[in-house]
mmCIF file of the C-alpha atoms, coordinates in Angstrom:
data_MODEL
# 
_entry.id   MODEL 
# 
loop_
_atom_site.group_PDB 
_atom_site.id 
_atom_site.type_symbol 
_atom_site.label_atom_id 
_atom_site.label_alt_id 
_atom_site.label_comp_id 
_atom_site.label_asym_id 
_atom_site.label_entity_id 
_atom_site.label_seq_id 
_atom_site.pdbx_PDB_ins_code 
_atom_site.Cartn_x 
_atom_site.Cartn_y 
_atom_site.Cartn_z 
_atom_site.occupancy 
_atom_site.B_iso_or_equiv 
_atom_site.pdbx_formal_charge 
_atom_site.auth_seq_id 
_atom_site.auth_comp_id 
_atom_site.auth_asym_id 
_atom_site.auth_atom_id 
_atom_site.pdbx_PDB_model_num 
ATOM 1   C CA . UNK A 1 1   ? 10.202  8.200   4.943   1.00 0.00 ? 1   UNK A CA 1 
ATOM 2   C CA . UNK A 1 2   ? 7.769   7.872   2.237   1.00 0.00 ? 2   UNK A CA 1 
ATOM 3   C CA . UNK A 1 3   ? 3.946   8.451   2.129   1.00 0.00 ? 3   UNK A CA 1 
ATOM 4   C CA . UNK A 1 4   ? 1.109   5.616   1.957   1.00 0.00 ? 4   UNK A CA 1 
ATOM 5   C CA . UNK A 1 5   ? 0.041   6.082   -0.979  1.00 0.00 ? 5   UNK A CA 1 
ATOM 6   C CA . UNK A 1 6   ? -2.591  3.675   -3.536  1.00 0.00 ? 6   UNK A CA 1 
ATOM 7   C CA . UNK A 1 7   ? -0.642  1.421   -5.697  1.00 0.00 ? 7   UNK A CA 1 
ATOM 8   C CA . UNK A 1 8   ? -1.760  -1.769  -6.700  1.00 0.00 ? 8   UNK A CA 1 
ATOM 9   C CA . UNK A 1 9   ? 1.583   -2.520  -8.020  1.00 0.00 ? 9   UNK A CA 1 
ATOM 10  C CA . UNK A 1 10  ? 2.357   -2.822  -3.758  1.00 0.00 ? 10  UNK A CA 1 
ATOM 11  C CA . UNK A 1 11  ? -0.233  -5.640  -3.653  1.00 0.00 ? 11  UNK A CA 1 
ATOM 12  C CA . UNK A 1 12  ? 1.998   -8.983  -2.711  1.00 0.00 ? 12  UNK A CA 1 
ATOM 13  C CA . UNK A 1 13  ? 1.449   -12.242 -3.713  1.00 0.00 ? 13  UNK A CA 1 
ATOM 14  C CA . UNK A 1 14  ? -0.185  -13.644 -0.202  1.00 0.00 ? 14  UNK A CA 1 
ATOM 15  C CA . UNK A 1 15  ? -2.465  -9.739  -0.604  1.00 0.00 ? 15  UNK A CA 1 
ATOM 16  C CA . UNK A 1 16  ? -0.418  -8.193  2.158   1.00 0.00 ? 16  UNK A CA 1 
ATOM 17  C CA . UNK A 1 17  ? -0.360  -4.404  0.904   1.00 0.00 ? 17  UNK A CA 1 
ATOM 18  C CA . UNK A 1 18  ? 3.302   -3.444  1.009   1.00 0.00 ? 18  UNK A CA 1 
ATOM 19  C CA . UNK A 1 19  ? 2.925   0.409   0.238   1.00 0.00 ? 19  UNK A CA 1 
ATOM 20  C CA . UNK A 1 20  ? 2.076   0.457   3.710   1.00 0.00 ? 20  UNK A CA 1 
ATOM 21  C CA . UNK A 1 21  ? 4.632   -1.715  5.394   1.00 0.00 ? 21  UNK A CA 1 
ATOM 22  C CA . UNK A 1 22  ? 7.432   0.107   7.587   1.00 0.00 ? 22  UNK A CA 1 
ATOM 23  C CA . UNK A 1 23  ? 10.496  -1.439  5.775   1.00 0.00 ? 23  UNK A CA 1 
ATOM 24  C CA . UNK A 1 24  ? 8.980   -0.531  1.872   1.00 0.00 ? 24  UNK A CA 1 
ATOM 25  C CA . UNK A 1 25  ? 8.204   2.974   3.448   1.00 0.00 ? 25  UNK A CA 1 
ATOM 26  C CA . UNK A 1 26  ? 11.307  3.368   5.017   1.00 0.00 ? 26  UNK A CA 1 
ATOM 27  C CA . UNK A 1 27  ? 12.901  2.531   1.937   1.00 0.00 ? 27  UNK A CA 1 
ATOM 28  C CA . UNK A 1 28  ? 14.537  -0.655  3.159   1.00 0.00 ? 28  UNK A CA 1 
ATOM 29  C CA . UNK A 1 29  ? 12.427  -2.817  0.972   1.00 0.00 ? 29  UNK A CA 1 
ATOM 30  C CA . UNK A 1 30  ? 11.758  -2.295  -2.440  1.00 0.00 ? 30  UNK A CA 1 
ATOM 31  C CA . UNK A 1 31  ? 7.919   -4.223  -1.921  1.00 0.00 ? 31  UNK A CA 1 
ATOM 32  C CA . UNK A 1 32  ? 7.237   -8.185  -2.257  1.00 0.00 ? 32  UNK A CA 1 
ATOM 33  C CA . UNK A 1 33  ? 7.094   -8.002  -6.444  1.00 0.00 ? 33  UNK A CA 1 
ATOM 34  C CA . UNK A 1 34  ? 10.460  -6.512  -6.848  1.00 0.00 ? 34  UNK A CA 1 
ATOM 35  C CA . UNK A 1 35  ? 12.517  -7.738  -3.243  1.00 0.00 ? 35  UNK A CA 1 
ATOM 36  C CA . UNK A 1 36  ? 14.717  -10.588 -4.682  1.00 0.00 ? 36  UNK A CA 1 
ATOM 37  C CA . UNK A 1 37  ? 15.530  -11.527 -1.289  1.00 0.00 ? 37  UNK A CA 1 
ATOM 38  C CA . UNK A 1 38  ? 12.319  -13.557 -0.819  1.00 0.00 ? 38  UNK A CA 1 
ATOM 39  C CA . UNK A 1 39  ? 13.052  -15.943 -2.978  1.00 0.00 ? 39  UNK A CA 1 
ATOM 40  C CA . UNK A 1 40  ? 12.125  -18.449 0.097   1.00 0.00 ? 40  UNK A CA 1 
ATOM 41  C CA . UNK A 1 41  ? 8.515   -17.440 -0.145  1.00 0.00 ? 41  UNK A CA 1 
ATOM 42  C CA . UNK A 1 42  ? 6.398   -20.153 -1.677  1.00 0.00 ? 42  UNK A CA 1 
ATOM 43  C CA . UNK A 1 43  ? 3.450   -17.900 -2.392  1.00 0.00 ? 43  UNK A CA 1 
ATOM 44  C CA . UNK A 1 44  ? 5.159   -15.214 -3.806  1.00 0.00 ? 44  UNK A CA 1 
ATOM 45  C CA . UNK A 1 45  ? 7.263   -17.905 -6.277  1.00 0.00 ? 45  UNK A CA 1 
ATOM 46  C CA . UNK A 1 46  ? 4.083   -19.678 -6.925  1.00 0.00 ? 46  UNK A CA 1 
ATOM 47  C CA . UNK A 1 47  ? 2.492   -16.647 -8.054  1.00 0.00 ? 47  UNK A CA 1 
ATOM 48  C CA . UNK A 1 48  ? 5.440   -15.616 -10.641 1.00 0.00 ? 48  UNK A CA 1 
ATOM 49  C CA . UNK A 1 49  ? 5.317   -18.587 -12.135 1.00 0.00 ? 49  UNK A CA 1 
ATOM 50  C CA . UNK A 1 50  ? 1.373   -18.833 -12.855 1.00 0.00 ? 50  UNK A CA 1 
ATOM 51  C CA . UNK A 1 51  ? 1.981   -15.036 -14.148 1.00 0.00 ? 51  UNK A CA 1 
ATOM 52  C CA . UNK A 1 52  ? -0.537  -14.071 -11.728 1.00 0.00 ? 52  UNK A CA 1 
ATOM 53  C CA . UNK A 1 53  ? -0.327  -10.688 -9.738  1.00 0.00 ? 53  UNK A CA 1 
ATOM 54  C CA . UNK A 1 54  ? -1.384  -11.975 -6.395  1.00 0.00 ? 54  UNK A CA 1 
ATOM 55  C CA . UNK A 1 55  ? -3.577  -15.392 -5.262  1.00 0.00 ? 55  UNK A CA 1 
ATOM 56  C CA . UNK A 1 56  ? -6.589  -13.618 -6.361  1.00 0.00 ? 56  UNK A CA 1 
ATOM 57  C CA . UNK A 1 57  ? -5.842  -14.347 -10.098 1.00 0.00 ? 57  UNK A CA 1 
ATOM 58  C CA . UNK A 1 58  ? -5.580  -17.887 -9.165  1.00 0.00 ? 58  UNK A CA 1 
ATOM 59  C CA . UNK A 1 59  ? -8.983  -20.118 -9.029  1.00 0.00 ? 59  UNK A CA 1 
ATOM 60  C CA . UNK A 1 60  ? -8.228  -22.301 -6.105  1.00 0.00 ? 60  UNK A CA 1 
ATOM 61  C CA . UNK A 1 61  ? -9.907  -21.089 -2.679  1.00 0.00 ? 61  UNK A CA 1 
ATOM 62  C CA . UNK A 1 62  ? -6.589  -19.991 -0.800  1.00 0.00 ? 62  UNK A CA 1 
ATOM 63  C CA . UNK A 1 63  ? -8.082  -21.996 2.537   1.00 0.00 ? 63  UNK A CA 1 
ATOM 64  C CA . UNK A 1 64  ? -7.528  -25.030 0.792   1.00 0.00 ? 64  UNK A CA 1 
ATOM 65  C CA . UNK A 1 65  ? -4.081  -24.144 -0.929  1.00 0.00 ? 65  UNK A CA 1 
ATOM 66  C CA . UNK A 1 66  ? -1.173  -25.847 0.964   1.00 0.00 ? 66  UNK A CA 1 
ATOM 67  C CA . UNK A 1 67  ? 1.450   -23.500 -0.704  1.00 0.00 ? 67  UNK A CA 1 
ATOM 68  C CA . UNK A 1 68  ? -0.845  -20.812 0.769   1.00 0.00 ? 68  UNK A CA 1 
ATOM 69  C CA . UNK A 1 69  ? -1.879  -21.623 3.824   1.00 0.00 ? 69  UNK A CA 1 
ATOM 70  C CA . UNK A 1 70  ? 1.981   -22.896 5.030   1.00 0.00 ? 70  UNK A CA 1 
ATOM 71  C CA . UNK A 1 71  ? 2.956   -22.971 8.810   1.00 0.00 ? 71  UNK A CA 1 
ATOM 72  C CA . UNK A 1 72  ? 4.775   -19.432 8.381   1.00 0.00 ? 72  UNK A CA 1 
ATOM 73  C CA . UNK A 1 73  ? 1.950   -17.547 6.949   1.00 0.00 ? 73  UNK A CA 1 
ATOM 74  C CA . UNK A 1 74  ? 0.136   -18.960 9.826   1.00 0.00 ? 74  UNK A CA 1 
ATOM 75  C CA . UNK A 1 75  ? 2.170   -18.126 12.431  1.00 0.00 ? 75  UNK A CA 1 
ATOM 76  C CA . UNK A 1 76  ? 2.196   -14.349 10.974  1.00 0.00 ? 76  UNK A CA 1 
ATOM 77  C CA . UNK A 1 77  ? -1.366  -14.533 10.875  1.00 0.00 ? 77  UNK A CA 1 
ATOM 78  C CA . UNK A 1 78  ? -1.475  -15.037 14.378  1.00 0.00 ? 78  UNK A CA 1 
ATOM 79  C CA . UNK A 1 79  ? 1.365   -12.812 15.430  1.00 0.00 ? 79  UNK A CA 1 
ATOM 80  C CA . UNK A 1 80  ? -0.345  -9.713  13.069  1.00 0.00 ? 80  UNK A CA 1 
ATOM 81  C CA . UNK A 1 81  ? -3.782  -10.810 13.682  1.00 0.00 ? 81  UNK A CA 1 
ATOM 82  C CA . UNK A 1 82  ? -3.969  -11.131 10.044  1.00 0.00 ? 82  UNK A CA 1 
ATOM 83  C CA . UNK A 1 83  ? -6.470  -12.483 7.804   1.00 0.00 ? 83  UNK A CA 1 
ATOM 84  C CA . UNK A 1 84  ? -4.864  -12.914 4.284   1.00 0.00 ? 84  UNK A CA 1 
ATOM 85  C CA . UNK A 1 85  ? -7.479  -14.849 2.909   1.00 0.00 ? 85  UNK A CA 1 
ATOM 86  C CA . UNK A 1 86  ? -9.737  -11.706 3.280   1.00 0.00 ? 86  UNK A CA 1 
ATOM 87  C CA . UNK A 1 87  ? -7.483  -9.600  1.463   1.00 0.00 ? 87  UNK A CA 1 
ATOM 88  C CA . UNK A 1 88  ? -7.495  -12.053 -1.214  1.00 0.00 ? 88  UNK A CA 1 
ATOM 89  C CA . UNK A 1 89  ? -11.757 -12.100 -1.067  1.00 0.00 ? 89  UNK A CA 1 
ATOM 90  C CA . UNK A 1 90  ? -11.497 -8.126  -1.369  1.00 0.00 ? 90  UNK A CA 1 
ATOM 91  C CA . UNK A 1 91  ? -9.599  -8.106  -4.064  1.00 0.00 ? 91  UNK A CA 1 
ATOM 92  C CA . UNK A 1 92  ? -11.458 -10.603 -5.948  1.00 0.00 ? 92  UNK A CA 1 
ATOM 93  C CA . UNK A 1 93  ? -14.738 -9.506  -5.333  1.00 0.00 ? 93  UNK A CA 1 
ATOM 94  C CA . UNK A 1 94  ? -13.521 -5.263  -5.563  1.00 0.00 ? 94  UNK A CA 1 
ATOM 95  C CA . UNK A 1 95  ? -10.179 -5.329  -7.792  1.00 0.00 ? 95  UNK A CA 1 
ATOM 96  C CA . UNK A 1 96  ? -6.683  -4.651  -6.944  1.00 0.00 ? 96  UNK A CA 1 
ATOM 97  C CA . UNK A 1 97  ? -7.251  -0.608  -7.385  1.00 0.00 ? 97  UNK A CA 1 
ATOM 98  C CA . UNK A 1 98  ? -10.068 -0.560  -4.869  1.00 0.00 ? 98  UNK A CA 1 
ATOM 99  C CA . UNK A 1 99  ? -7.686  -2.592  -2.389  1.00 0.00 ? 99  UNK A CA 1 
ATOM 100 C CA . UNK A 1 100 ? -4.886  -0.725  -2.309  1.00 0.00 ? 100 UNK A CA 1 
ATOM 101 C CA . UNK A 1 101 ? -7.160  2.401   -2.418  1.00 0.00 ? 101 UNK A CA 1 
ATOM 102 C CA . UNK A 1 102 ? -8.947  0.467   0.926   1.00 0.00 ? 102 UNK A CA 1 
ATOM 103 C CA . UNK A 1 103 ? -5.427  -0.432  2.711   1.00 0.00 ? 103 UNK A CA 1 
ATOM 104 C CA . UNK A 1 104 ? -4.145  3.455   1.946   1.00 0.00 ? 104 UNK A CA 1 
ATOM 105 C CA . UNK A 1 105 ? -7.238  4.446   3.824   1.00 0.00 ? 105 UNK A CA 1 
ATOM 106 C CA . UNK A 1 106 ? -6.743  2.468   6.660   1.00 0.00 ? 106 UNK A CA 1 
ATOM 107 C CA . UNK A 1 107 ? -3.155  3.300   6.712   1.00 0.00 ? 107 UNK A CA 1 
ATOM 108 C CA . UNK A 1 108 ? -2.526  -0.626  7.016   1.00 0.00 ? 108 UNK A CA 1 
ATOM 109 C CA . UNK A 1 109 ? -1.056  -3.690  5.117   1.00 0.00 ? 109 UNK A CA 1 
ATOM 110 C CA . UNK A 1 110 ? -3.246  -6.000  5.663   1.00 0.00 ? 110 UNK A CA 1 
ATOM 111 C CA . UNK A 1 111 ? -6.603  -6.789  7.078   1.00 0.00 ? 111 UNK A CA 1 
ATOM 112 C CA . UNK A 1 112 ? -7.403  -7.360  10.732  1.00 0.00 ? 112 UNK A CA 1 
ATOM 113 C CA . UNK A 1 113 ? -8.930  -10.571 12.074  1.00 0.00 ? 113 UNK A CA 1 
ATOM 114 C CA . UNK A 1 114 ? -12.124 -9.891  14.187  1.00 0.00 ? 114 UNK A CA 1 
# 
């Protein structure tokens, strides 16, 4: 199994942090950028299109972003306790270095709800 370690190439499209996800560090998933299997993710194909990196190179508020805030990213959000939409604040307001540096830290892959 591989180690955490602070990549911001790991950041997915939604701001989940992959290089600390079981499956990518188990080496059964080569992360959300490069996993050509989730093609059915509207975020992620949103995001390659726009030639952004993640939502945070996007302008719209990801709250109001119906590709964003879809029924399946909420029902992981509740299942995970998950809050996506902070992930996306961090990394607009810190960059994508100091978020994946953060997540490595926390040993995590995304942040918690309260």
């Amino acid at each position: 199994m591989k180690n955490i370690e602070s990549d911001k190439q790991l950041i997915a499209a939604c701001g989940l942090y992959c290089g600390a996800c079981r499956k990518y560090l188990s080496e059964r998933c080569p992360g959300c950028r490069l996993n050509e299997k989730a093609s059915w993710c509207k975020i992620r194909t949103c995001v390659l299109q726009n030639g952004f990196h993640s939502c945070a190179g996007c302008g719209k508020d990801v709250a109001e972003c119906k590709t964003y805030s879809n029924l399946i990213g909420k029902i992981f959000a509740f299942v995970f306790r998950s809050d996506r939409p902070a992930c996306i604040r961090y990394i607009r307001e810190h960059g994508e270095e100091a978020f994946a540096d953060e997540m490595t830290r926390r040993r995590c892959q995304t942040m918690k709800k309260k």
